[in-house]
C-alpha positions as CSV (number, residue, x, y, z in Angstrom):
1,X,4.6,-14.4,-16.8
2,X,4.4,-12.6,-13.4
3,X,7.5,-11.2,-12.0
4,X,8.0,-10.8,-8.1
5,X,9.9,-9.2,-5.5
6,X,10.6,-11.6,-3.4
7,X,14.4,-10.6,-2.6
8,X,16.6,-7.4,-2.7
9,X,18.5,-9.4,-5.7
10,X,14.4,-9.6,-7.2
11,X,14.4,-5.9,-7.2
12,X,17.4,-4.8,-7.8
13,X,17.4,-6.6,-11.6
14,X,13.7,-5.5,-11.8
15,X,15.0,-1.5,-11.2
16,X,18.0,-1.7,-13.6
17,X,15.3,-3.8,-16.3
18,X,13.3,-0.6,-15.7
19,X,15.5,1.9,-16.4
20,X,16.3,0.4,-19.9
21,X,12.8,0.1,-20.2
22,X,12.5,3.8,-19.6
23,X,15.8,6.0,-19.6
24,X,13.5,8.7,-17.6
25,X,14.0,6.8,-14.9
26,X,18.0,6.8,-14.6
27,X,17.9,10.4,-13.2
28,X,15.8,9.1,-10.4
29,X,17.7,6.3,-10.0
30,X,20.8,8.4,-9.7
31,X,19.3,10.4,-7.1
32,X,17.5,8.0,-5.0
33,X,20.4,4.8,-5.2
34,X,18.8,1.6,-5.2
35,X,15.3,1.3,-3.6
36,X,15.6,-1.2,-0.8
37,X,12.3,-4.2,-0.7
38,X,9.8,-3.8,1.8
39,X,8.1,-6.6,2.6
40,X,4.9,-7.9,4.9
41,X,3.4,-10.5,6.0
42,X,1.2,-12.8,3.2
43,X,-2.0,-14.3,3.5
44,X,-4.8,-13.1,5.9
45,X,-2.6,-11.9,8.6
46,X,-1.2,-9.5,6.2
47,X,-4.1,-8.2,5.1
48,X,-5.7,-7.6,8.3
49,X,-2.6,-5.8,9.5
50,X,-3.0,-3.4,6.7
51,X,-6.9,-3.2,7.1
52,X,-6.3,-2.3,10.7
53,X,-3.6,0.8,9.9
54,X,-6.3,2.1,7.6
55,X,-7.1,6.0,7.9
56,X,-4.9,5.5,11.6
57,X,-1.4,7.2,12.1
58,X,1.5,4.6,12.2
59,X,1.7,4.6,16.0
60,X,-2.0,3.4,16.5
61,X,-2.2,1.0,13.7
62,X,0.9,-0.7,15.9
63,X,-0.5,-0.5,18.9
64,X,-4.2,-2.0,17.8
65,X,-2.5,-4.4,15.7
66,X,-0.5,-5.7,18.7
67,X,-3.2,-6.5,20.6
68,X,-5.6,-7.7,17.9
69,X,-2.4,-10.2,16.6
70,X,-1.5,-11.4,20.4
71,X,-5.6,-11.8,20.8
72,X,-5.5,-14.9,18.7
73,X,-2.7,-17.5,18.6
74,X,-2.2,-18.7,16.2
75,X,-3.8,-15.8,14.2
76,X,-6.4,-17.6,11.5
77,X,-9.7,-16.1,9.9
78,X,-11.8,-18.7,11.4
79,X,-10.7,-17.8,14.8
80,X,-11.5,-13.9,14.0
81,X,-14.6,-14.6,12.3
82,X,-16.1,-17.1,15.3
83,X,-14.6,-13.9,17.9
84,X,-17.7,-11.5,19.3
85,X,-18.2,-8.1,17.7
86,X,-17.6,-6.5,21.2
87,X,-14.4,-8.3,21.9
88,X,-12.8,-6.9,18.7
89,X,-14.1,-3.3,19.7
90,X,-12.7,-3.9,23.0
91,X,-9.0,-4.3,21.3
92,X,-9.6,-1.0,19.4
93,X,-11.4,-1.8,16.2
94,X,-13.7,-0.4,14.1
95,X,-17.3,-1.5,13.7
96,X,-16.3,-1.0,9.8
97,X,-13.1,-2.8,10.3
98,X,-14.5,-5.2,12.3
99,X,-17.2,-6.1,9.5
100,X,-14.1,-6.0,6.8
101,X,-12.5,-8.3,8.8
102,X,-15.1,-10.9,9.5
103,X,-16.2,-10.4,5.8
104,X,-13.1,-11.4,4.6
105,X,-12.8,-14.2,7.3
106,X,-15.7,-15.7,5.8
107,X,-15.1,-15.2,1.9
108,X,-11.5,-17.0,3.3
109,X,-13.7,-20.2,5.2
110,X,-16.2,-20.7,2.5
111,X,-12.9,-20.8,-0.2
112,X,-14.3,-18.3,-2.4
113,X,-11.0,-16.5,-2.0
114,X,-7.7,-17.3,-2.1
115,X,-4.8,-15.2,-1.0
116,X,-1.9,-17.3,-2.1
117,X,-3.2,-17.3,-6.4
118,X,-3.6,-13.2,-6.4
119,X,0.6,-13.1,-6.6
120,X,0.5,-15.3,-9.9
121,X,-2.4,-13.4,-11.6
122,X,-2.9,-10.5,-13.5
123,X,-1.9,-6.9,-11.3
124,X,-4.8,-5.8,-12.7
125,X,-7.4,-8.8,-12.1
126,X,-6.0,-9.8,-8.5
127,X,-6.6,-5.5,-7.9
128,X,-10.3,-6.1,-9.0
129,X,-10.3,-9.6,-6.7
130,X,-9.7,-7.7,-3.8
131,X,-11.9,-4.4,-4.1
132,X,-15.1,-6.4,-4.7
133,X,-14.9,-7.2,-1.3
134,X,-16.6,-5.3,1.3
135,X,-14.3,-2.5,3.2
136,X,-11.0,-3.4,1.0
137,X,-10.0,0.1,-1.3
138,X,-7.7,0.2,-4.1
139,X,-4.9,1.5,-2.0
140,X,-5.6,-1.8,0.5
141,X,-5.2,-4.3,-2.2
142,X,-2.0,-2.4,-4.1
143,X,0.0,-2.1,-1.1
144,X,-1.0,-5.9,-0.1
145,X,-0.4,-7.2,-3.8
146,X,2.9,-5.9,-3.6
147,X,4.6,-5.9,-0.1
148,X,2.7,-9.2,1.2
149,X,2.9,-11.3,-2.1
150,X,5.8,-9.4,-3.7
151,X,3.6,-8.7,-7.2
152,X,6.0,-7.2,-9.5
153,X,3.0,-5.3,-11.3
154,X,1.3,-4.0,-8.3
155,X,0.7,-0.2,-8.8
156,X,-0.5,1.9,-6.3
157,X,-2.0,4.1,-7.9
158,X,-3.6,6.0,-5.1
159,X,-0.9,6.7,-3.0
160,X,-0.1,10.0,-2.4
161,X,3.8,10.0,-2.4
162,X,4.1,8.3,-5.4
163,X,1.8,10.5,-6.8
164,X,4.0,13.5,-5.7
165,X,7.1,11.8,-6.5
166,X,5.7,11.3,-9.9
167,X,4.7,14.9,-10.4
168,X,8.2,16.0,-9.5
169,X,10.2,13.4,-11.3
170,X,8.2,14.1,-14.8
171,X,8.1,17.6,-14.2
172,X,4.1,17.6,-14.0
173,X,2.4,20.7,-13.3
174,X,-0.1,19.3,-11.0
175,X,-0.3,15.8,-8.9
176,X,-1.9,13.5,-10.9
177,X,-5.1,12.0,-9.7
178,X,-5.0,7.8,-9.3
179,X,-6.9,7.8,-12.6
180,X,-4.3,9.9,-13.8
181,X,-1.5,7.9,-12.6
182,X,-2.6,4.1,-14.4
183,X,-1.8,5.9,-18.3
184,X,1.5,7.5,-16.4
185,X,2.9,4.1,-15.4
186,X,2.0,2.1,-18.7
187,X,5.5,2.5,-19.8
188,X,6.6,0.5,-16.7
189,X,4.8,-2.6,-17.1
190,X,5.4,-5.6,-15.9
191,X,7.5,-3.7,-13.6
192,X,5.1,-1.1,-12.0
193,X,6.0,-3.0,-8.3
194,X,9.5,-2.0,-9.0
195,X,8.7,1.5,-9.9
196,X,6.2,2.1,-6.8
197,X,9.6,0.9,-5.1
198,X,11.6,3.4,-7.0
199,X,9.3,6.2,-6.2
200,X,8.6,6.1,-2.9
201,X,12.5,6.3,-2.3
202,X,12.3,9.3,-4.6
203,X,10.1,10.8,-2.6
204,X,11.8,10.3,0.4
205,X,14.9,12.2,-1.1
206,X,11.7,15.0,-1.9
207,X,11.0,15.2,1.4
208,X,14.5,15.2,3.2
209,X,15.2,18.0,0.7
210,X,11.9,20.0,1.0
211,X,10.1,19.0,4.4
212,X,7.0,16.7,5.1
213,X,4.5,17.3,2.3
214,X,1.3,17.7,4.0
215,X,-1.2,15.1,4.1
216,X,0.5,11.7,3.9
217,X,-1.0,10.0,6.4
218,X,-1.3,6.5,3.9
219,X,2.0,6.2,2.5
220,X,3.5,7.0,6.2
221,X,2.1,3.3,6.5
222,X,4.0,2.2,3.6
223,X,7.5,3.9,4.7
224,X,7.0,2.7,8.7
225,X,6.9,6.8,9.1
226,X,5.5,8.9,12.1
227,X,2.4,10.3,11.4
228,X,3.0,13.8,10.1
229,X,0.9,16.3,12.5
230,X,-2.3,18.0,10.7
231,X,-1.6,21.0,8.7
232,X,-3.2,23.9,9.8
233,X,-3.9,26.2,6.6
234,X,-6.7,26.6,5.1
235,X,-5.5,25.4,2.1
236,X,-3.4,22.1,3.8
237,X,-6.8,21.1,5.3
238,X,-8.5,21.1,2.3
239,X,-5.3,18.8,0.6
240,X,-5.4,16.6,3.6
241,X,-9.5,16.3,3.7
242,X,-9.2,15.1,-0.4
243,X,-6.6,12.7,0.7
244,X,-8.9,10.9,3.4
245,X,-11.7,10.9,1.0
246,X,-9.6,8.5,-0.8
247,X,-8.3,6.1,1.9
């Protein structure tokens, strides 16, 4: 049975479930209080908002989503997939998110997906659903699994705060990689939505105690954050090049 995170009362039984599932996570808990839900907009208009903050800081993923969203009315893939190539540029997209887009559009029309079923199947299998199709990365289906359709399992395993979060909270030597990170959160299934939540309010106690950790561009998305300005060491562009690679 899927759980979801549809309400604050939804995750606020699913954190306290989790922390008797594993008492590692109390200490966290203690620190961070309870994690508050953030949610997004479902079906296609969610997922082309995310697709459009992709590898952009927070303040330009608003500003092209605005006018992309007011473009259409009401906002529907077959509107976006009949809409010229130039006239999307012209709003500030892509040519690869404009082809992600009218991809999707059309996988949408000819109902060989639907949006709405991912939040009752597997984490895993509605993760695989999504990344077959062109231009959507596992990051892009995690964080739509789990703030658009409120999938209790959703685990995004390639975030970067959660992976530092997860380093500092299990006393890790290193970040884990995202392959790294799937065997980390076994202990926290079906719950791994609620510990992503749990998490990324960890790691904003990390950072208000510590500063901005350098390259955290994507999960600046997820936390409605500023962009954090581009490190200049040698050594921070390097960390911030690897994370990109992964976007």
């Amino acid at each position: 049975m899927t759980i979801h995170l549809n309400s604050q009362a939804d995750l606020d039984r699913a954190v306290h479930a989790l922390v008797k599932q594993d008492p590692r996570l109390q200490a966290i808990l203690e620190r961070t209080g309870m994690p508050a839900l953030r949610q997004r907009e479902p079906g296609f208009a969610g997922l082309a908002a995310i697709i459009t903050g992709q590898q952009v800081s927070t303040a330009s993923a608003a500003a092209i989503w605005g006018r992309v969203s007011a473009a259409f009315e009401p906002f529907h893939h077959d509107a976006l997939r009949r809409a010229r190539a130039d006239r999307l540029g012209r709003l500030g997209l892509s040519s690869a998110k404009i082809k992600t887009l009218k991809n999707l559009a059309r996988e949408l029309a000819a109902e060989r997906l639907n949006l709405d079923v991912l939040a009752e199947e597997d984490a895993d299998a509605a993760h695989n659903t999504l990344t077959k199709l062109h231009g959507i990365g596992p990051w892009t289906a995690d964080v739509y699994l789990l703030f658009c359709l409120g999938h209790g399992d959703a685990w995004p395993a390639g975030d970067v705060a959660i992976q530092e979060a997860v380093k500092v909270g299990l006393g890790l030597k290193t970040r884990p990689t995202p392959k790294q990170m799937t065997p980390l959160a076994e202990p926290w299934r079906p719950l791994r939505g609620a510990a992503a939540h749990l998490w990324w309010a960890y790691y904003k106690v990390l950072k208000a105690r510590d500063g901005v950790i350098a390259g955290q561009q994507k999960s600046n998305a997820v936390l409605n954050k500023p962009a954090v300005a581009k490190p200049t060491s040698a050594k921070a562009k390097i960390a911030a090049a690897k994370t990109e690679s992964r976007k």
